[in-house]
C-alpha positions as CSV (number, residue, x, y, z in Angstrom):
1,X,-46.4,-118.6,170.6
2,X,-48.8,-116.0,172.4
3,X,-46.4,-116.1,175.4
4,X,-43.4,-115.8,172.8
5,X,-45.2,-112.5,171.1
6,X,-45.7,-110.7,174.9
7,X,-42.2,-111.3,175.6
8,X,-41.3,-110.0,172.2
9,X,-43.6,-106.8,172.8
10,X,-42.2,-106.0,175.7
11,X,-38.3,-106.6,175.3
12,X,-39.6,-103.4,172.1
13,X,-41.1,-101.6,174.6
14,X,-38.1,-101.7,177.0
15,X,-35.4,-100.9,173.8
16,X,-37.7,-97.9,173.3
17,X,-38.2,-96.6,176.3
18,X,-34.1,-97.3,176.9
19,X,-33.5,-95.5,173.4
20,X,-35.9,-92.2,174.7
21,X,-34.2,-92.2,177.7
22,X,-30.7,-92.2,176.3
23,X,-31.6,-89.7,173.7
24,X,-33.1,-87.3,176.0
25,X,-29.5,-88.1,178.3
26,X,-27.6,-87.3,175.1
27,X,-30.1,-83.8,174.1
28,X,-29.7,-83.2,177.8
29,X,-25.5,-83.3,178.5
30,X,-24.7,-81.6,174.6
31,X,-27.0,-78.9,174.6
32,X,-25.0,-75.9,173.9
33,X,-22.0,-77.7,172.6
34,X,-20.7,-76.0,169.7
35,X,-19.0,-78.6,167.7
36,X,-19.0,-82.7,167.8
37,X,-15.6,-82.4,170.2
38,X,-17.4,-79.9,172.4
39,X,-20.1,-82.5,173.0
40,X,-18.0,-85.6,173.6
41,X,-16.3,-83.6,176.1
42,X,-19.7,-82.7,177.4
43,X,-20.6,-86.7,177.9
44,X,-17.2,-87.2,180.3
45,X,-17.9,-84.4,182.5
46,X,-18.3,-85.7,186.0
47,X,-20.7,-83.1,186.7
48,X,-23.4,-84.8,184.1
49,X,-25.2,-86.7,186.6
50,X,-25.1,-84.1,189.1
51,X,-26.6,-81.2,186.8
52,X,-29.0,-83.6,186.0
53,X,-30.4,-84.0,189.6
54,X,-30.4,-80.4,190.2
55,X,-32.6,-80.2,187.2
56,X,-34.9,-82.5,188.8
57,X,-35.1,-80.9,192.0
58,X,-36.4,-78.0,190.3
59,X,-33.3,-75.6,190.5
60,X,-33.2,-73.7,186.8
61,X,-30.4,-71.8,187.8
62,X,-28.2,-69.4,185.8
63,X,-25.5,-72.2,185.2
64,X,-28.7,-74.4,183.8
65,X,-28.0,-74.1,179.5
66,X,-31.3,-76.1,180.0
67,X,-34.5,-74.5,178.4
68,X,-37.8,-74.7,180.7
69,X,-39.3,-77.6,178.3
70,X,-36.0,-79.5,178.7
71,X,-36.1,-79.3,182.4
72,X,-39.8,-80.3,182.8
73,X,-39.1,-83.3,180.6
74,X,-36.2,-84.3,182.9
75,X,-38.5,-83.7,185.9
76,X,-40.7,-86.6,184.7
77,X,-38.4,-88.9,185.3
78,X,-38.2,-89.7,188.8
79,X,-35.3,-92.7,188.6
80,X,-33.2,-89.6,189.4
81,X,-34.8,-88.5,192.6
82,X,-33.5,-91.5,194.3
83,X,-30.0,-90.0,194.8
84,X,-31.9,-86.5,196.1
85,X,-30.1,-86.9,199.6
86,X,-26.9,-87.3,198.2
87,X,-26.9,-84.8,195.8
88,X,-28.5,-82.5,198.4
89,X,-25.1,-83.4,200.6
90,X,-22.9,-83.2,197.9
91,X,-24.4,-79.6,196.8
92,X,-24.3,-78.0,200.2
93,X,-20.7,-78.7,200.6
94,X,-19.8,-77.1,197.2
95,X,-19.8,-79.9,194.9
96,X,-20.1,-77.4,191.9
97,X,-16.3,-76.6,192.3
98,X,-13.5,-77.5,189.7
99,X,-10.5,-79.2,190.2
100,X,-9.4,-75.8,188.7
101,X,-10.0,-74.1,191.5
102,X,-10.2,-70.1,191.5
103,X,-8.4,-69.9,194.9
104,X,-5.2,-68.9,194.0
105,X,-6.1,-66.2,191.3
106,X,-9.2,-64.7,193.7
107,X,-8.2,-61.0,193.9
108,X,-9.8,-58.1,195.9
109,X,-9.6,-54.7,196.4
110,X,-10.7,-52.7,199.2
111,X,-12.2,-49.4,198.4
112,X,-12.9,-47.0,200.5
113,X,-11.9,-43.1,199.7
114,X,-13.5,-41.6,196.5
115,X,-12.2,-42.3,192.9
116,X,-12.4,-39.8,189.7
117,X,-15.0,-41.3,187.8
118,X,-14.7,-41.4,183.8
119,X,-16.9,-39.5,181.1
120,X,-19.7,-41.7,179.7
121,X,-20.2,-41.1,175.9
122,X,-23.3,-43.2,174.8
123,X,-22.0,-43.8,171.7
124,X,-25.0,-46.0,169.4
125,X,-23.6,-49.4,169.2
126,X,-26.7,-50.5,166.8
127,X,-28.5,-52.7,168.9
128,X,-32.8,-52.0,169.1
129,X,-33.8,-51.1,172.3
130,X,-36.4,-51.8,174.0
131,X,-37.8,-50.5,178.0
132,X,-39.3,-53.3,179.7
133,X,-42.2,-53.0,182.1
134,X,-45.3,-54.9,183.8
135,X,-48.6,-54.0,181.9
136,X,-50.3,-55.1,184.7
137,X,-50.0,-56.9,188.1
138,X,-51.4,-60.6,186.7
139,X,-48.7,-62.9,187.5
140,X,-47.1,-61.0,190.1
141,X,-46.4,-60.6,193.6
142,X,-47.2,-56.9,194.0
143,X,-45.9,-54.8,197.2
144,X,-46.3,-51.4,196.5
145,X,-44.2,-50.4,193.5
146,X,-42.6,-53.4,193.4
147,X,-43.0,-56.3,191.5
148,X,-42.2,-59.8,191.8
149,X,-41.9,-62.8,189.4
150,X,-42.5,-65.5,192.0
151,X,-41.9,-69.3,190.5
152,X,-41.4,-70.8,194.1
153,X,-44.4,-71.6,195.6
154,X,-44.0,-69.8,198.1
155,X,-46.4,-67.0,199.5
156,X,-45.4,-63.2,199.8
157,X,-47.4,-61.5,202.3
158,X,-47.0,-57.5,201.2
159,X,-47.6,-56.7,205.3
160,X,-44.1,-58.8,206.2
161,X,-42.5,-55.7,203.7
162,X,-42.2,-52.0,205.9
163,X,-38.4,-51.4,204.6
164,X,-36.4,-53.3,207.0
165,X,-34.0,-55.4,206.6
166,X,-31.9,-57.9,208.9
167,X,-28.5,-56.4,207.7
168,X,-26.7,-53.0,208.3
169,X,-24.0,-51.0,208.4
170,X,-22.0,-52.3,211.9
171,X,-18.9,-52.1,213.2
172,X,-15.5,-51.0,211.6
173,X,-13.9,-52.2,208.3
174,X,-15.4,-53.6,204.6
175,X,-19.3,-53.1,205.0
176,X,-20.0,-54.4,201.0
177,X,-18.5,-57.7,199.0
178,X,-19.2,-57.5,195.4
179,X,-18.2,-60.5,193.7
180,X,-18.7,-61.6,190.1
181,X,-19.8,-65.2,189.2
182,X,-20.0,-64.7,185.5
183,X,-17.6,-62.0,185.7
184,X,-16.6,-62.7,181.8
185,X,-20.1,-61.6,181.0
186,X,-19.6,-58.5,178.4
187,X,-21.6,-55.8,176.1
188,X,-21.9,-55.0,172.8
189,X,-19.6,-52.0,172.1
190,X,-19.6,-49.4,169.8
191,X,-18.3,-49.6,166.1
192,X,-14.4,-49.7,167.1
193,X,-14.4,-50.1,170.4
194,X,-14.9,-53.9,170.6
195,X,-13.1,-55.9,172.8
196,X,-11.6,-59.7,172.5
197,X,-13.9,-62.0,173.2
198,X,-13.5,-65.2,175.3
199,X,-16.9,-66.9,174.2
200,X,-20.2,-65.1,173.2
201,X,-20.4,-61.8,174.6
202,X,-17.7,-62.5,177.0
203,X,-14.6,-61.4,177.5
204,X,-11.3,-62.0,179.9
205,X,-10.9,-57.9,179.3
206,X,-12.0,-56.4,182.9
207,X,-12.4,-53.2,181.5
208,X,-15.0,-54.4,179.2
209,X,-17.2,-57.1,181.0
210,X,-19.0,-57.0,184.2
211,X,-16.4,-56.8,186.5
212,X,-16.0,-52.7,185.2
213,X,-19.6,-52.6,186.8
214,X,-18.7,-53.2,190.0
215,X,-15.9,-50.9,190.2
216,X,-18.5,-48.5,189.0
217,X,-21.1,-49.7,191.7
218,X,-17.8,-49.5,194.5
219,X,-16.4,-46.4,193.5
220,X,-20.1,-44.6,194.7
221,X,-20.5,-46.8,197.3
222,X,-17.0,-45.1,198.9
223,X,-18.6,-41.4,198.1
224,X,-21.3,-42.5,200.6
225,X,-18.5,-43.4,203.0
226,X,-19.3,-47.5,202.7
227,X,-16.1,-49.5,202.3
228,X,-16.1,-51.9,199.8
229,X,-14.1,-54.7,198.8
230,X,-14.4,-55.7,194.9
231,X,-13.0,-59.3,194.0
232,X,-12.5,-59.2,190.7
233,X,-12.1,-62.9,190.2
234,X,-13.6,-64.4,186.8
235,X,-15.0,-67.8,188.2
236,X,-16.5,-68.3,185.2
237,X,-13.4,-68.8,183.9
238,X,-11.4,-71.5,181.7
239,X,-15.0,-73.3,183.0
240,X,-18.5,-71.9,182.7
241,X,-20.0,-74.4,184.9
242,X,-19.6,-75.0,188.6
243,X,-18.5,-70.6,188.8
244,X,-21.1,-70.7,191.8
245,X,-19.7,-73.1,193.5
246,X,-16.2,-71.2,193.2
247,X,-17.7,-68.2,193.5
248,X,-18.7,-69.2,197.3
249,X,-15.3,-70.1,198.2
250,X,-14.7,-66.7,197.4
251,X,-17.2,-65.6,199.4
252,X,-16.6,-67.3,202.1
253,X,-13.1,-66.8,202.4
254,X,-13.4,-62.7,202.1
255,X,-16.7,-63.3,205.5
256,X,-13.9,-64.8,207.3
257,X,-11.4,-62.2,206.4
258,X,-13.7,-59.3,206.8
259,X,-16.4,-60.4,209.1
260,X,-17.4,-56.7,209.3
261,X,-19.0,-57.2,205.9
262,X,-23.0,-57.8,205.9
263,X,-23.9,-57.3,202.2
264,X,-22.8,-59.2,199.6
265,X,-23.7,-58.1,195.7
266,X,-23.2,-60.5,192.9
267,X,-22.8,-58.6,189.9
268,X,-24.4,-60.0,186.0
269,X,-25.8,-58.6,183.1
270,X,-28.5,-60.4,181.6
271,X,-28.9,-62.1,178.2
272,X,-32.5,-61.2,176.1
273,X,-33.5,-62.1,172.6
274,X,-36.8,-61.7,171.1
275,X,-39.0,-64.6,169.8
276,X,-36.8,-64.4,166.2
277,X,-33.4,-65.1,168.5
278,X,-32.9,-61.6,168.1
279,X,-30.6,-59.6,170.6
280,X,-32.2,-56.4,171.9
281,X,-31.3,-53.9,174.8
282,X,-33.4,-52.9,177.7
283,X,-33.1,-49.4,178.1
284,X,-34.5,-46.7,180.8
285,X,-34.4,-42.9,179.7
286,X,-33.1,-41.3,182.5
287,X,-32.1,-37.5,183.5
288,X,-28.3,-38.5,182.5
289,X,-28.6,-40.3,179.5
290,X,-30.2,-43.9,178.4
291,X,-29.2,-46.4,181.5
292,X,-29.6,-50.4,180.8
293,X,-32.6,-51.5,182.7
294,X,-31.7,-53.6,186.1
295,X,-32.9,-56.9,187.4
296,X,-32.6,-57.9,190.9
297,X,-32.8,-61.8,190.8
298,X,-33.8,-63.4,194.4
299,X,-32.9,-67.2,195.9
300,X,-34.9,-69.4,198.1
301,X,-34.3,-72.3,199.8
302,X,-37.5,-73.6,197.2
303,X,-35.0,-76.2,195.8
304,X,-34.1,-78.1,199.2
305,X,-31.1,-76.5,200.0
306,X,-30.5,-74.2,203.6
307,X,-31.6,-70.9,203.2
308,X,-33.2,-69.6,206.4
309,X,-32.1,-65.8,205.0
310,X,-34.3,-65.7,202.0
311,X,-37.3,-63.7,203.2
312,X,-34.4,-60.8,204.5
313,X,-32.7,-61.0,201.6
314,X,-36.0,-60.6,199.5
315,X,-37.1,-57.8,202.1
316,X,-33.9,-55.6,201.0
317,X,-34.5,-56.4,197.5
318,X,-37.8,-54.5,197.8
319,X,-36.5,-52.0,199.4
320,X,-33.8,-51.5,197.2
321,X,-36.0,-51.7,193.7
322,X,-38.7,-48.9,195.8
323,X,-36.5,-46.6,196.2
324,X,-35.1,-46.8,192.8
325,X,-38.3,-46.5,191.0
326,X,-39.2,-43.6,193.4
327,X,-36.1,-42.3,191.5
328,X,-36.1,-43.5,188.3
329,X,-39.6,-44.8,187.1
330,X,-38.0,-47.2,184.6
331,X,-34.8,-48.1,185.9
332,X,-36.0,-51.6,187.5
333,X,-37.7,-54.5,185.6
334,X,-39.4,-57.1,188.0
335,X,-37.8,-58.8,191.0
336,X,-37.3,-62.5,190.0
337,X,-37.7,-65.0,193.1
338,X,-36.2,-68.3,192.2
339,X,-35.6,-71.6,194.2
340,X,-31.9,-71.3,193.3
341,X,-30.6,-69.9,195.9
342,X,-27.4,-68.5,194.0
343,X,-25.0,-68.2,197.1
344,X,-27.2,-65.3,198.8
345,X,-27.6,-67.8,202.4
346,X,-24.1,-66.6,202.9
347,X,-25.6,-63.3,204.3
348,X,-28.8,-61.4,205.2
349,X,-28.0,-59.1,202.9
350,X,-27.2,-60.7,199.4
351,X,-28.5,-59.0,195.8
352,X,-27.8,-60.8,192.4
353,X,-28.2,-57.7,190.4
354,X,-28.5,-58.1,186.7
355,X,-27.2,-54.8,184.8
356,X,-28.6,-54.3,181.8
357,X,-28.2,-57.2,179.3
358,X,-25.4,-58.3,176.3
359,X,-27.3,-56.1,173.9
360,X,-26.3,-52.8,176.2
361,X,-23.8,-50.8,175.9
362,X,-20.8,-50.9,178.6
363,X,-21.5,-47.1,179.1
364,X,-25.2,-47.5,179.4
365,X,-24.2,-50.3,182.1
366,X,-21.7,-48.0,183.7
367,X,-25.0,-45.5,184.3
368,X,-27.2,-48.1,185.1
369,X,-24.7,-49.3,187.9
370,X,-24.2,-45.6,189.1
371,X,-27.7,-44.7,189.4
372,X,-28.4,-48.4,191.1
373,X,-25.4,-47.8,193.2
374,X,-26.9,-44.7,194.9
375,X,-30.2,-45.7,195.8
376,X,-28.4,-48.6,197.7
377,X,-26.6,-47.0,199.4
378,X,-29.1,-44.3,200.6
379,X,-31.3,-47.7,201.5
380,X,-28.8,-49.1,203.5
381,X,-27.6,-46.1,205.5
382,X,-24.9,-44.2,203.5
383,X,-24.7,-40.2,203.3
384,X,-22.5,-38.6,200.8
């Protein structure tokens, strides 16, 4: 009977702990699935198990729906680290990809002579705003005026940063690539000038979302004499997920076209609520108007994956966000190192750069990506 009861007790502690752990599957593959279809066709994804690894492996990335608590939960179960290898493998070689694949639709333009720029109106579009900044350096890698969120593990050693860089300005041809991952990523416009939306904030209208942005960004870039090619590509597009995988294959494909090209921008905006879920705008009062705050977000090869650029990548950064302070005392919130690496080992010169966030306006973007725009290129070598 005693041995009867233990067996008993334990076959309960087994359905339990098999119930959590299929519950915590379930919380993990449906969250952000809008409706009871949506989440079915969340559970068949292929991807599942491989989103679920990355999780573990400590890579919160911007295609993570995850929140923090979510992923640290996941991270306690280490059944899933015994496929790290494999999904390491599977990763490198661009396992994110869809079997939609953006190839055929990738389109780029090259820009290199200067473009008549439109008007900017700043027209209130009713969203609060708020100017983000550090009140002081706890929690921070500090090097000089810049400031770094570090969640790596890594150490930053202020002396490594004198304002070089590994890349530069060489040789003839395309000297910039800016590409757009989330390229659907929109703004909230003005009373009657909204746009149609694809999801949340998004939109398949280019002169609406992000992808706008980096025209603005390559049309200064050509008034500093830099050549620029703009792929305008929405890889975030019919599916969210797996856009940085396709997003490399862009990439990729436009370094072997252009091998002239050393820097590489990946252009965002962000997405900021407060703690009541409510959107807000991150604004910086400037000499032209009210720009969207910017956000340089950094990669490291933190979550096991080749990335023997990082510390040049994260040496422009700060050299980049300096000189825009020095310029506009406001204009840059925090650089955020990750151990996402977010495509940026594909050269020494690679920026994710956040422009402003989904409560902005596109015209307080368009600033934002003007002023930005200008103290890159004076960093990397450009004269008007």
């Amino acid at each position: 009977m005693r041995n009867e009861r233990k067996l008993m007790g334990r076959l309960r502690r087994l359905s339990a702990a098999s119930l959590s752990a299929l519950v915590l599957y379930g919380v993990t593959v449906t969250v952000g699935s809008s409706s009871p279809r949506a989440a079915w066709e969340a559970f068949r994804r292929d991807e599942t198990v491989l989103a679920m690894l990355r999780w573990e492996l400590g890579d919160l990335g911007a295609d993570s729906p995850l929140s923090l608590s979510s992923a640290m939960a996941l991270s306690a179960a280490p059944v899933l680290l015994t496929a790290k290898e494999e999904v390491l493998s599977l990763w490198s070689k661009g396992a994110e990809t869809e079997s939609e694949s953006a190839e055929q639709d990738r389109e780029g333009t090259l820009l290199s002579e200067e473009t008549e720029r439109e008007p900017l109106h700043f027209t209130d579009n009713g969203v609060p705003a708020r100017t983000l900044m550090p009140s002081s350096d706890k929690g921070y890698d500090v090097i000089g005026s810049a400031y770094i969120s570090n969640t790596t593990g890594y150490a930053i050693d202020p002396a490594d940063f004198d304002g070089s860089f590994a890349a530069g300005l060489w040789g003839d041809g395309p000297q910039v690539l800016i590409v757009h991952t989330h390229g659907s990523e929109a703004y909230t416009m003005p009373a009657g000038e909204e746009y149609e939306a694809s999801g949340e904030n998004r939109t398949l209208d280019n002169s609406c979302n992000v992808v706008r942005v980096g025209e603005e960004i390559a049309s200064v870039l050509a008034e500093y004499g830099i050549a620029t090619v703009h792929d305008r590509t929405l890889y975030d597009y019919p599916q969210y997920n797996g856009a940085y995988g396709r997003s490399l294959e862009g990439i990729e494909s436009y370094l072997e076209k252009y091998p002239s090209v050393s820097f590489v921008l990946d252009v965002h905006r962000d997405a900021i609520t407060d703690a009541q879920g409510q959107i807000y705008k991150v604004i910086s009062e400037t000499e032209a108007g009210g720009a969207a705050q910017l956000t340089l977000v950094m990669g490291s090869d933190g979550s096991g994956l080749a990335h023997s650029a990082w510390r040049e990548n994260l040496k422009l950064a700060v050299a980049v966000q300096q000189r825009l302070l020095a310029q506009h005392p406001t204009l840059m919130r925090p650089i955020l190192l990750r151990n996402s690496r977010y495509n940026q080992h594909a050269t020494a010169g690679s920026l994710l750069v956040e422009v402003g966030a989904a409560g902005n306006s596109l015209d307080e973007a368009l600033l934002a990506a003007r002023l930005f725009a200008e103290g890159f290129a004076e960093v990397i070598g450009g004269e008007k």
